[in-house]
C-alpha positions, 0 to 999 in steps of 0.5 A: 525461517526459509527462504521462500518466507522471507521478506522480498523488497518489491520496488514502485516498477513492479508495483506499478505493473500489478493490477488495481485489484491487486494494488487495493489487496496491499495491507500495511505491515506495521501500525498505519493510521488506516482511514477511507476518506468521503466521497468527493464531488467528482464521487471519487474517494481514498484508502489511505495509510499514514506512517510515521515520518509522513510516509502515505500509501493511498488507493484511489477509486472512482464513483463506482468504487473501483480502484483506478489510482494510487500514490505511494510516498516514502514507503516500501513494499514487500512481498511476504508470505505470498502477499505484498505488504507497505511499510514506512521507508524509514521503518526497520525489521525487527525480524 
């Protein structure tokens, strides 16, 4: 494996730094409960991923479906092959 296809730890600074888009393009790594909570009554809903040990990532949108938030707990990002991916912090690579 080279070096460019290796996993980069991004941390919440420069994850924070990226675009709403860019934030609602971050895929879960490994297995994640992976769900789309209903619209609220303010229209706002949630695209959340649940790991193991209660880590969460949600993307937050608002009434017109577009990403306007997110909250990030006990996860760790990655970028891999030119995507940015989220893991449980307490997941280990296998790799």
């Amino acid at each position: 494996m080279n070096e460019e296809n290796e996993p980069r730890e991004l941390s919440l600074d420069e994850i924070d730094d990226l675009s709403m888009q860019a934030i609602d393009q971050i895929t879960a790594r490994l297995h994640a409960r992976d769900y789309r909570t209903p619209q609220a009554d303010d229209g706002s809903s949630s695209h959340v991923m649940e790991f193991d040990h209660g880590a969460r990532f949600e993307v937050i949108y608002d009434r017109g479906g577009r990403p306007v938030d997110f909250r990030a707990d006990r996860v760790r990002f990655e970028l891999l092959a030119g995507h940015i991916v989220v893991s449980g912090a307490s997941s280990r690579r296998l790799d």
